[in-house]
N, C-alpha and C positions, 0 to 999 in steps of 0.2 A: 581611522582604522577600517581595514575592508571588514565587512562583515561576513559572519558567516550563513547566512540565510537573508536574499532580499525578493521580494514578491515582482514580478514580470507583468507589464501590461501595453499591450502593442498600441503602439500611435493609428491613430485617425479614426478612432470607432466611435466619438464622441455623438455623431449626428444620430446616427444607424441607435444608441442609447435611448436618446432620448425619441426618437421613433417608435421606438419599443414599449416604452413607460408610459405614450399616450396610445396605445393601437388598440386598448381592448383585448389585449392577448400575452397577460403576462405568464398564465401558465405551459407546462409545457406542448411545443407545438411546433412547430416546421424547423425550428433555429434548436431545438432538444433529438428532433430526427437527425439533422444535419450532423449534428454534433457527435453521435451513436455513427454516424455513418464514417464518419474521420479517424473516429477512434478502431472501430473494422479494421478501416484499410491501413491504418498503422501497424496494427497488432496482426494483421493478418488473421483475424476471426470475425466468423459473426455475430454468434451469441453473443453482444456487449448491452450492456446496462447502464445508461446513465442516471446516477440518482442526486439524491440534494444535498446529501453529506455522506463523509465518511464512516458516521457512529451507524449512518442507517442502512451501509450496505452491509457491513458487517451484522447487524440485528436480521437485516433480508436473508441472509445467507445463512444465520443459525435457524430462522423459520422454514427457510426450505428445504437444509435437512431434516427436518423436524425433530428438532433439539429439546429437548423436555428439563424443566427443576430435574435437577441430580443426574444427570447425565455425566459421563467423564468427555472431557477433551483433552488432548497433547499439546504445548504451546511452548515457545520458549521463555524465557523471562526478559530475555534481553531485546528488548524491541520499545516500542513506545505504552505509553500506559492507554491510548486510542485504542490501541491492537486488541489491547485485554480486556479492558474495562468491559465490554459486553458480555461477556464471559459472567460480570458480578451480575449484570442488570438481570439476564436469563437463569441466573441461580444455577452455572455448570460448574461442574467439581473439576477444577483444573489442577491437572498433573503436570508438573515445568521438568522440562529435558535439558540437560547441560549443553554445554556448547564448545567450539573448538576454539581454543583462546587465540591462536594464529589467524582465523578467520572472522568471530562471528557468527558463523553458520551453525546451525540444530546438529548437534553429532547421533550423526546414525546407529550406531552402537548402544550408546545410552536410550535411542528412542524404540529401538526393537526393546530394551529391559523393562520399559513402562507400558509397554502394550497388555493388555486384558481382554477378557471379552467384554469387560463394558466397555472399552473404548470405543469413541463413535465418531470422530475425528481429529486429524492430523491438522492442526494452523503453522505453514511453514514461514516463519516472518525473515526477508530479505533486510540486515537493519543497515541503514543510510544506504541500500541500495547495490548492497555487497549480495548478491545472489548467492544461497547456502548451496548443498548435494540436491540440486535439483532431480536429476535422474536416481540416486541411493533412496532419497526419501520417498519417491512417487512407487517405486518398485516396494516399498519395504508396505506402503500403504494399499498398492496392489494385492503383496500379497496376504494380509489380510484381512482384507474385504471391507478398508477403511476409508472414506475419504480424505482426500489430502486439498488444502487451502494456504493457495502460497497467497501471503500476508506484503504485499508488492505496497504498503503506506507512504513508503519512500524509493521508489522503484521502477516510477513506471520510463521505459526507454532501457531499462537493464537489458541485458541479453546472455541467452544460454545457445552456443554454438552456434552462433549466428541469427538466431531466431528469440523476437520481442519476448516478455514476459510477459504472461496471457497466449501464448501458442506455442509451450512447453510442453506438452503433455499431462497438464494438471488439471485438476478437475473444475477446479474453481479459482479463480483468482481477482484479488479486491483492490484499488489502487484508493487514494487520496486525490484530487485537487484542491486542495485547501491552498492557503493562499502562499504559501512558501513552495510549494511543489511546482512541478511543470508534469501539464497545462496545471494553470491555477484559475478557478474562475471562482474566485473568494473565497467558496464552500461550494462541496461535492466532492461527488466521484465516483468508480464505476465497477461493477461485477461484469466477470467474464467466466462464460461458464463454456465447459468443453461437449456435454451435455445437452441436446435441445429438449429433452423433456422437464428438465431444472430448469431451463433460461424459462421455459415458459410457464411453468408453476413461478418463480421469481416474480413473472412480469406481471402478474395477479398481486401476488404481497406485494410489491411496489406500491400500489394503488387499493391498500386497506381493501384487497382481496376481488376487486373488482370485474369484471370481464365486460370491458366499456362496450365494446360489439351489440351486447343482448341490456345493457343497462337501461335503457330508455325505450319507451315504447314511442311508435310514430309521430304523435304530436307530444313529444318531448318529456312527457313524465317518467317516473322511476320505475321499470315494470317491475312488478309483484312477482312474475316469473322466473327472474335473474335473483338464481340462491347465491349468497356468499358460504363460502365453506370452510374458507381460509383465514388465518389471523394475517394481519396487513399493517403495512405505514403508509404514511404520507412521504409517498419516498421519491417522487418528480422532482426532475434540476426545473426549476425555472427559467422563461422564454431568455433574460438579462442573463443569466450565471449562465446557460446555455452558448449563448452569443458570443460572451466571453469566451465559450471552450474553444467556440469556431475558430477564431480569430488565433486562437493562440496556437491551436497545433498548426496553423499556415506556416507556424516561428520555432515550432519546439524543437525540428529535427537539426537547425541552423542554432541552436542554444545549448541542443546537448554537444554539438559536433567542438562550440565553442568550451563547453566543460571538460572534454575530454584532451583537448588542447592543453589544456590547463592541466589535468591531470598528467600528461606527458611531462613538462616542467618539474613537478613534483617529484615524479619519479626522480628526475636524474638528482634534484637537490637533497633528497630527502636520505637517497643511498651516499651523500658523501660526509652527513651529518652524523655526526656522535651521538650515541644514546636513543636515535630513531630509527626506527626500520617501515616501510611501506606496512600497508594491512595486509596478507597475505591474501591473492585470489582463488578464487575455486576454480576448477578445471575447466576451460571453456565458456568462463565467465568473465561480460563485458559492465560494468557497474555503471549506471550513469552519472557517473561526480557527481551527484549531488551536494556530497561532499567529498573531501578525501581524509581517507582513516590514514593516522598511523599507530605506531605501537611503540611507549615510551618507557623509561625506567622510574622516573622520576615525572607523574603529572603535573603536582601543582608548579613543579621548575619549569617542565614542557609550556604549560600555559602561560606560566612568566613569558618566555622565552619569545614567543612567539605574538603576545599582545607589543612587547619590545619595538618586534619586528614589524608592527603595524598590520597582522594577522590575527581576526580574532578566533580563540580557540576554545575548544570546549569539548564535555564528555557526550554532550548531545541526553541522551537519557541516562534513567537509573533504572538498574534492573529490577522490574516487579514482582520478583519473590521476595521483598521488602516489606510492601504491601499487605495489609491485614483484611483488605477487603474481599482478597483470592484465598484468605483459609490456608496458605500454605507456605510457609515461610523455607522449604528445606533448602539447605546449602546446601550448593552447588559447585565444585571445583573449579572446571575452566570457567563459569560465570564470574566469578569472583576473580580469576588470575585477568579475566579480559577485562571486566569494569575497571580491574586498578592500571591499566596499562594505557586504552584506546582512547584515543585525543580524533577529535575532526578538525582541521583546516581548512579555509575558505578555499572551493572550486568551480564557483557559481561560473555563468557570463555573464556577469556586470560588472568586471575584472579581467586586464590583460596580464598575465603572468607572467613575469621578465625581469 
């Protein structure tokens, strides 16, 4: 059966590995610059971040708003429980915005209704890669006075009018490489900030608030002088999960080019099929197959249907307004009308589609 998520890892990096694991230099260092530097000239920005996981840019990113116990944030429900979970750890009072059952995407409507003045941020999660109202939400967080954080977990290679996620016009934005995504370097991932005075407070919490510059005094002690001010993680990709990234974005735009290929097939099979219809796209939005959505009448028959076929199928997540750990259970219409309909089918490149 083709599966619906397989992990990418390029031939011949074996020597250059174990090179690594004996050098004395496994943290990060030339092959973690490199890596921030690939990710730049992809995205077309330079504030990027590489860090050592997903859970911890997302933690970077509510420290550098300065996100406090009880704060509200905006979110949707329907994305991965990654997305949110830090939401519990930080103790923020999360308010869930419905969504458009046709799409997936944060309905702008609904998310102007849940705006207050404690609102303190906008997370706009892109789910399987499906880019929501990128411009409606960044505008509506504009205007007032909110930050907006598109939530790119399954995303990153998506595109709004031509131009990468992460040089949208958002303020912030968070991607995955965990090991199912592209670039995947086992665990990580990365903040991109539209901002250089955030990317650079960021790059302090990164490093449990650090400012390596002044850290050490000439013959190499801790100077006393160098205050920490900031709360911080341990949040460096490592020199090996680094290397990997290298390696992999030399492949990623020849992978997506190959998903989207595949995405093409679908299309045309998917419209002459009963009972299915494509996921509907946003305007000016290019998704990177990750996977491909559709929208069915009948799930658990869809997922028959299509494991039959030698496709495996699946809802991918469940929506976390479920969840008891977010304090907030309220039903949600189009949440509910899209969880019971949207199926994903295999669209990876480790599959010719024919």
């Amino acid at each position: 059966m083709i599966p619906i998520y397989k992990p990418y890892m390029p031939q011949g990096i074996d020597s250059e590995i174990v090179n690594i694991l004996y050098s004395g230099q496994l943290g990060y260092g030339k092959y973690g610059r490199e890596f921030e530097s690939k990710l730049q000239n992809f995205i077309e920005c330079k504030y990027v971040l590489s860090v050592s996981s997903y859970n911890i840019a997302m933690l970077i990113v509510l420290s550098t708003l300065g996100l406090k116990k009880g704060d509200e944030i905006i979110a949707s429900p329907v994305s991965c429980l990654a997305s949110n979970q830090p939401f519990a750890v930080k103790d923020l009072k999360v308010v869930w915005v419905d969504i458009n059952p046709e799409t997936g995407g944060m309905c702008p409507e609904d998310l102007k209704s849940k705006i207050t003045t404690k609102t303190k941020a906008i997370f706009h999660n892109h789910f399987c890669g499906y880019l929501g109202n990128i411009e409606e939400i960044n505008t509506i967080g504009n205007s007032f006075g909110i930050p907006v954080i598109d939530d790119g977990i399954e995303a990153f290679g998506s595109e709004y009018k031509n131009r990468k996620l992460g040089n949208v016009g958002t303020d912030i934005t968070v991607f995955s490489f965990q090991t199912v995504r592209l670039p995947n370097t086992i665990d990580g991932g990365a903040i991109v900030f539209k901002d250089k005075e955030l990317y650079e407070k960021a790059l302090l919490i990164r490093d449990y608030g650090i400012d390596r510059e002044i850290f050490r005094t000439n013959n190499g002690e801790i100077n006393p002088e160098c205050d920490i001010k900031l709360e911080g993680y341990g949040g460096l990709m490592s020199e090996l999960n680094s290397y990997l990234g290298t390696k992999q974005m030399d492949d990623v735009e020849g992978l997506l080019m190959h998903q989207k290929k595949n995405a093409f097939f679908w299309n045309e099979k998917i419209i002459e099929m009963k009972n299915f219809s494509p996921l509907k796209l946003t305007d000016n939005c290019e998704p990177n197959y990750w996977v491909y959505g559709i929208l069915c009448n009948n799930k658990e028959m869809a997922i028959k249907h299509f494991k039959e076929k030698g496709y495996y199928a699946t809802g991918v997540h469940i929506n976390n307004n479920v969840y008891t750990v977010f304090d907030n259970k309220d039903y949600l219409k189009g949440v509910s009308e899209f969880m019971s309909r949207f199926l994903a089918i295999p669209c990876g490149w480790w599959f010719e589609n024919k």
